[in-house]
C-alpha positions in Angstrom: 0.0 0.0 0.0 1.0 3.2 -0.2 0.1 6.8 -0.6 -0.5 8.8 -4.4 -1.3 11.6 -6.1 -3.5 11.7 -9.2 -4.4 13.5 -12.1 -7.8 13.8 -13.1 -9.1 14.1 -16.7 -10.3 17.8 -15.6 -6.6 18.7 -14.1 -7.4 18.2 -10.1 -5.1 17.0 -8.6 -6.2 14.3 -5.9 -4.7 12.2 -2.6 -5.8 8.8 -2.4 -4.5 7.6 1.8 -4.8 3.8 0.5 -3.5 2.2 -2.9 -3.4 -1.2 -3.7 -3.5 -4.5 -5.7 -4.6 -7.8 -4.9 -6.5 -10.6 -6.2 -10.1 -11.4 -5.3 -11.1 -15.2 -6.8 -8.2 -14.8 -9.3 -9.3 -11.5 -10.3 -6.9 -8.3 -10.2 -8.8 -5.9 -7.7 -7.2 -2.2 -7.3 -7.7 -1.2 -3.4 -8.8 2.5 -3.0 -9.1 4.0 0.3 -9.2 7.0 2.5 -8.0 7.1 6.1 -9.6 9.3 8.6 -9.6 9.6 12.3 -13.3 10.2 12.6 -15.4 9.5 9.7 -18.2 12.1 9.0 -20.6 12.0 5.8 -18.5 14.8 4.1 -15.4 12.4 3.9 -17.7 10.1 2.1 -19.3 12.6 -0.2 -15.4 13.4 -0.7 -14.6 10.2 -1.6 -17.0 9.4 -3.6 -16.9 12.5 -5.8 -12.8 11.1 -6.2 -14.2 7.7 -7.0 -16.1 9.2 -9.4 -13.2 10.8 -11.2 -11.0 7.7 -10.6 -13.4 5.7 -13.1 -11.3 7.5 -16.0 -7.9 7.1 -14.4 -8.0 3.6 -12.9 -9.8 0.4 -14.9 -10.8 -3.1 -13.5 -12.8 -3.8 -10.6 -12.2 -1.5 -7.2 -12.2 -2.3 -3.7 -13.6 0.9 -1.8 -12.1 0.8 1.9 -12.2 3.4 4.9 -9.8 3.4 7.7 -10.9 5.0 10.7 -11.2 4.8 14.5 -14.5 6.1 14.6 -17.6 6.4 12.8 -21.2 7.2 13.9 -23.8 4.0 12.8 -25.6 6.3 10.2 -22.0 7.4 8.6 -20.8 4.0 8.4 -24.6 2.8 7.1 -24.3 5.4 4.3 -20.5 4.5 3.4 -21.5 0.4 3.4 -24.3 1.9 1.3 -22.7 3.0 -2.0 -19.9 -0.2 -1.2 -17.1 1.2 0.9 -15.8 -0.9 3.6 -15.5 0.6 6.8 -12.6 -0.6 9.0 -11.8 0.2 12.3 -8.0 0.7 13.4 -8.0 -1.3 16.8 -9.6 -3.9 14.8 -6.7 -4.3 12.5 
C-alpha cells in the first residue's frame, strides 16, 4: 500500500491515503481507500466525488475501503451503502 497523487481528466489533482492490488477469486482488484480519524458524511461525499473521477484514471474492478477509529452507525450505514468498507484501526 502506499500513498499517491493523481491527475484527473479535468486537471485536479487528488490524494488517495490507500492504494493497492490484490487478487479477489483470481481476479486483479485495485484497493482505494481514505484514512480518517473520525469519519463524518463529508469524507464520504469526498470520496466518492474522487471515486467518481478515478473511473477514468484507474480500470478493472475497485475495492472501496475506509480506515478510521470512529464512525457514527448512520456514517458507516451510508458509506457500506454505496460499497465502501468501513474498518476500524483497533480492529486491524
Amino acid at each position: 500500500f502506499l500513498r499517491k497523487y493523481f491527475t484527473l481528466p479535468d486537471g485536479t489533482e487528488v490524494e488517495i491515503n490507500v492504494l493497492g492490488k490484490g487478487l479477489k477469486n483470481g481476479d486483479e482488484v485495485t484497493i482505494i481507500g481514505e484514512a480518517k480519524s473520525i469519519l463524518e458524511g463529508k469524507d464520504v461525499d469526498r470520496f466518492l466525488d474522487v471515486l467518481e473521477g478515478l473511473k477514468q484514471v484507474v480500470s478493472g474492478q475497485v475495492l472501496r475501503i475506509f480506515v478510521t477509529h470512529s464512525a457514527r452507525p448512520s456514517v458507516e450505514r451510508f458509506a457500506t451503502d454505496n460499497r465502501i468498507q468501513v474498518i476500524y484501526t483497533y480492529e486491524l
